[in-house]
C-alpha positions in Angstrom: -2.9 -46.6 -44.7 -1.2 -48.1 -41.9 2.4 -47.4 -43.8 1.6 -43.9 -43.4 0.3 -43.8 -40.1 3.6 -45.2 -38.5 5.7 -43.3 -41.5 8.5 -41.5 -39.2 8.4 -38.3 -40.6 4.6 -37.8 -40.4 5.0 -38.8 -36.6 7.7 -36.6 -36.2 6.1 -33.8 -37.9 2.8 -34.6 -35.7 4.8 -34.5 -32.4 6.8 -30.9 -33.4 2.6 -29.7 -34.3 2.2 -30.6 -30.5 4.6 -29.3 -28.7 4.4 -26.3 -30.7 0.3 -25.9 -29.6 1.7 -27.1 -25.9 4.2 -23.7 -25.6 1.6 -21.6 -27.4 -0.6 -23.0 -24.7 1.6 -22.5 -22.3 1.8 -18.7 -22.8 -1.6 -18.0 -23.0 -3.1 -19.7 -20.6 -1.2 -17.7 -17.5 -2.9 -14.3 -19.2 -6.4 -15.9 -19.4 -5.9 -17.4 -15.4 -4.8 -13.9 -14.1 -5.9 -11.0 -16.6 -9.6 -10.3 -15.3 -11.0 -8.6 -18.4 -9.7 -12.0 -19.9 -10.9 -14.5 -17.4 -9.8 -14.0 -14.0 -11.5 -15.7 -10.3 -14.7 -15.5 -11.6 -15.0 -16.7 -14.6 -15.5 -21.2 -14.5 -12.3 -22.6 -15.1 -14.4 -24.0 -18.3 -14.4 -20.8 -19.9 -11.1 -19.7 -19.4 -9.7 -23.7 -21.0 -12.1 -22.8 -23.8 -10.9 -18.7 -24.5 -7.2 -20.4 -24.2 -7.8 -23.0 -27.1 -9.1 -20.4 -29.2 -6.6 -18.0 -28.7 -4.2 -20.6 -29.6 -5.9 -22.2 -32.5 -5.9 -18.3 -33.7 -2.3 -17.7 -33.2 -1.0 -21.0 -34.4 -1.2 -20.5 -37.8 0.5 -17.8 -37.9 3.1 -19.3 -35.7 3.6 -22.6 -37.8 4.2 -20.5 -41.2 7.0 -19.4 -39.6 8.8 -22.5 -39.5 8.9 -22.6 -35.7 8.0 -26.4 -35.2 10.5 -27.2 -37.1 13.2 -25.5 -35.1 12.2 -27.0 -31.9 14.8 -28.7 -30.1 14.7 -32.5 -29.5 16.2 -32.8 -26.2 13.6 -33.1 -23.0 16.2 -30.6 -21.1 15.7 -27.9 -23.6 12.0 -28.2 -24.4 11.4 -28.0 -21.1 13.5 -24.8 -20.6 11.2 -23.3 -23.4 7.9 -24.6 -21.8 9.7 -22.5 -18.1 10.2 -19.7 -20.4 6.2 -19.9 -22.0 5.1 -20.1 -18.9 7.2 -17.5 -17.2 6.1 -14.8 -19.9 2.2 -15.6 -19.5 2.8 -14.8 -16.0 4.3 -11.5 -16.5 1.7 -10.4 -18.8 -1.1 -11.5 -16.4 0.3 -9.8 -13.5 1.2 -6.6 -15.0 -2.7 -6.4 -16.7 -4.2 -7.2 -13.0 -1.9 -4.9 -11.0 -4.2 -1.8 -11.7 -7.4 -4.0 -11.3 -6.3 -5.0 -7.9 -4.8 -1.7 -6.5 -8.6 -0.4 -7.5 -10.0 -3.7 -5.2 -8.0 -2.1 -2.6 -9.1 1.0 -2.9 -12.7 -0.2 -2.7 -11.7 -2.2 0.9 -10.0 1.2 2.3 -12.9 3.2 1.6 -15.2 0.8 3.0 -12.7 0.4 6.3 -13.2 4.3 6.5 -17.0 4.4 6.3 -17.2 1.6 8.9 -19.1 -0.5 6.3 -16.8 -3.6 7.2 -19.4 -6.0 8.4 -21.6 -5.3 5.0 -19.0 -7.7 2.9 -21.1 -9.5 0.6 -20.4 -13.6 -0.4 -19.1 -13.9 -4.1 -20.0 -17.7 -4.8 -18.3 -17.6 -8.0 -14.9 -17.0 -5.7 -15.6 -17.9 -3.3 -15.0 -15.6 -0.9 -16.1 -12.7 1.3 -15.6 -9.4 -0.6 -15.8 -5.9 -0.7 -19.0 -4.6 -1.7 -17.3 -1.4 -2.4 -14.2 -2.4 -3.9 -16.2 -5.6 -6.2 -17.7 -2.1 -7.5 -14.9 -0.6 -8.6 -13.7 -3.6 -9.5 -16.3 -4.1 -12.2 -16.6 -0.6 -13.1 -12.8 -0.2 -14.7 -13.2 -3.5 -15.9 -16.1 -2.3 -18.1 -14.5 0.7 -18.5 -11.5 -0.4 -19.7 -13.8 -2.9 -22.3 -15.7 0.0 -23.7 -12.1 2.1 -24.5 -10.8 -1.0 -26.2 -8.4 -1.7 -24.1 -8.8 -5.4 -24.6 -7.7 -5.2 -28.0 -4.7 -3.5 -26.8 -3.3 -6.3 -24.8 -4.4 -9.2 -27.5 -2.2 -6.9 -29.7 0.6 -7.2 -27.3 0.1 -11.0 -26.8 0.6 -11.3 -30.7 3.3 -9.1 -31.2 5.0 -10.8 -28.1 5.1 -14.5 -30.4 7.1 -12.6 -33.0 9.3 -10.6 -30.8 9.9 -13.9 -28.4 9.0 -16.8 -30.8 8.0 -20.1 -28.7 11.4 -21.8 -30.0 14.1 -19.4 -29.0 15.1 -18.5 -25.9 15.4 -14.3 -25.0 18.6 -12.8 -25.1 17.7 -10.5 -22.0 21.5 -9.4 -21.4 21.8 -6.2 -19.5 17.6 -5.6 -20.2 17.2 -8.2 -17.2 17.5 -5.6 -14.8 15.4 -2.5 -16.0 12.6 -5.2 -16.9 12.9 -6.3 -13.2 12.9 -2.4 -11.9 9.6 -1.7 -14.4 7.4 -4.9 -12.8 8.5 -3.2 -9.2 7.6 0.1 -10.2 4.2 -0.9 -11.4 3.6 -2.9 -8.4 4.9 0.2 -6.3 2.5 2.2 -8.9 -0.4 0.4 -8.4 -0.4 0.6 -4.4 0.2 4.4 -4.5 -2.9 4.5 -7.3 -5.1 2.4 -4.6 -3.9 5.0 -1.5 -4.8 7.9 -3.9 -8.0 6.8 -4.9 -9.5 6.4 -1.9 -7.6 9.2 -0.5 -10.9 11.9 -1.0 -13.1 9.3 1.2 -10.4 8.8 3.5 -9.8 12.9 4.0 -13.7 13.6 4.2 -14.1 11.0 6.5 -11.4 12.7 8.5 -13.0 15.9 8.1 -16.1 14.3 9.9 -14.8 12.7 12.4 -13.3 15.8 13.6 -16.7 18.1 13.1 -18.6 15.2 15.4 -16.0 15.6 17.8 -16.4 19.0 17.7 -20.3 18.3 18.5 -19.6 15.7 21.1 -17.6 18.3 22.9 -19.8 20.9 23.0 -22.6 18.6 23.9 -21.7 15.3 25.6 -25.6 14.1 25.8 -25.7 13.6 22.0 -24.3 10.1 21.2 -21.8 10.6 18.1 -20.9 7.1 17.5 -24.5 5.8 16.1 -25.1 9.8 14.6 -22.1 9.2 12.9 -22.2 5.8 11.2 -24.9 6.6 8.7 -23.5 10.2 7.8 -19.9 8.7 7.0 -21.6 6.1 5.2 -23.5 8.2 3.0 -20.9 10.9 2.9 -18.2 8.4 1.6 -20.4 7.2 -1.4 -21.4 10.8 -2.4 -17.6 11.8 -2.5 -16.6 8.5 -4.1 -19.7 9.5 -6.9 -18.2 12.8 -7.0 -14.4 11.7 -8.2 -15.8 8.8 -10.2 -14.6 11.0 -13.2 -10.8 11.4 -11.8 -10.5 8.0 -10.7 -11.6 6.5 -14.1 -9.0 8.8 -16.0 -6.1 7.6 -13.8 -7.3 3.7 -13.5 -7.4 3.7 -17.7 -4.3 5.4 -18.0 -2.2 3.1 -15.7 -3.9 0.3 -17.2 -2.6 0.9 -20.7 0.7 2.5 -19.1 1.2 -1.5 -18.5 0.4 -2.8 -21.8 2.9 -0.3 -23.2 5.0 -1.9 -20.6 4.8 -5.2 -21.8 5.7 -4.4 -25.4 8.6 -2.1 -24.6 9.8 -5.6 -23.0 8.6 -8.0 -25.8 10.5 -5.0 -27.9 14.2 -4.7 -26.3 14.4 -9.0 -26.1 16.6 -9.6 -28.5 16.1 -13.5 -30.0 18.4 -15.5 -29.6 19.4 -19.0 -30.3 17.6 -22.3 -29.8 18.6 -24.0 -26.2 
């Protein structure tokens, strides 16, 4: 018993079984940290460890019938090159999935700014910090929108197919693809700061719209104190128009969500393998 125990080759093939989980690991758990249909800031760091083990214990089968344990390299310079590159790709797809989520966060905080609603922030204890009650609203809402469209099973398609494109023993022949996949992440990012400005754009230009009309009124009579008359309307008035465009905003949140997944594989598609470190 003890003879196989400290036989070489079953500890060498034991060691290749772990560093294999460790880079699976290493990819995924980036997505579950920053992906907030996945896990995000609220969910307990507990759930997120356990949705990260069983996203790997699903994917490493798959993974070791390839052979990939077996091709890991033995030096600690060039496993830990591959663990930089695990890592480096679980941070990519994390922040291109939360880029929509958190231009629609913004959103929310703009339109609240506009309606003057900035001292109703509400505590999130599962943060924690002081948030938005407007934009933790739209937050959730395209989260649960983008649930109930299947957009989940979208990305944990593109999580897959990124383990064959990339497999966690070779490194990515980027070549001249470095640079467009550097101009796509910008463009999102610029993407997802024009979608936040044009969602709370109809607020923003009602507001406007209101602020001139009780100017108007505090012109023509000077007794009438606009500032308190004006609080509640603009209040009210934003959340009707944001009710009103819930239907636009949904369509254009969805589509640049998946937009990014589509991203993500077109990247995971062009990387050419190449060969062990």
């Amino acid at each position: 018993m003890f003879d196989l125990i400290l036989d070489p080759q079953l500890q060498h093939a034991i060691n290749r079984a772990i560093l294999l989980w460790a880079l699976i690991s290493a990819r995924l758990l980036p997505i579950v940290q920053l992906t907030p249909y996945l896990g995000g800031k609220a969910t307990p760091q507990s759930v997120k460890m356990a949705l990260t083990i069983a996203l790997t214990a699903l994917v490493y089968p798959v993974i070791w019938s390839t052979g990939s344990a077996d091709q890991l390299p033995d030096g600690a310079f060039n496993l830990s090159m591959l663990l930089f590159k695990e890592l480096f790709l679980g941070v990519l797809f994390g922040f291109v999935a939360a880029l929509v989520f958190d231009s629609v966060r913004v959103a929310g905080q703009i339109i609240d700014n506009a309606r003057g609603q900035t001292q109703s922030m509400s505590f999130a204890p599962q943060l924690p910090e002081r948030i938005s009650v407007t934009g933790n609203y739209l937050y959730q809402l395209a989260i649960v929108l983008f649930l109930l469209i299947g957009g989940h099973r979208l990305m944990l398609t593109a999580i897959v197919h990124s383990f064959a494109s990339i497999p966690p023993h070779v490194m990515p022949n980027l070549g001249d693809q470095l640079a467009s996949i550097t101009y796509g992440v910008i463009r999102l990012s610029a993407d997802a700061i024009t979608l936040g400005v044009l969602l709370a754009f109809p607020v923003l230009a009602t507001i406007l719209l209101m602020d001139l009309c009780l100017a108007l009124i505090n012109r023509a009579a000077p007794q009438i104190n606009v500032f308190f008359l004006g609080m509640p309307i603009k209040s009210m008035l934003g959340i009707l128009v944001l009710l009103l465009t819930l239907h636009t905003f949904s369509d254009h949140v969805l589509d640049e969500a998946i937009n990014g997944i589509y991203f993500l594989e077109q990247v995971m598609n062009s990387s050419q393998q190449g060969g062990a470190p």
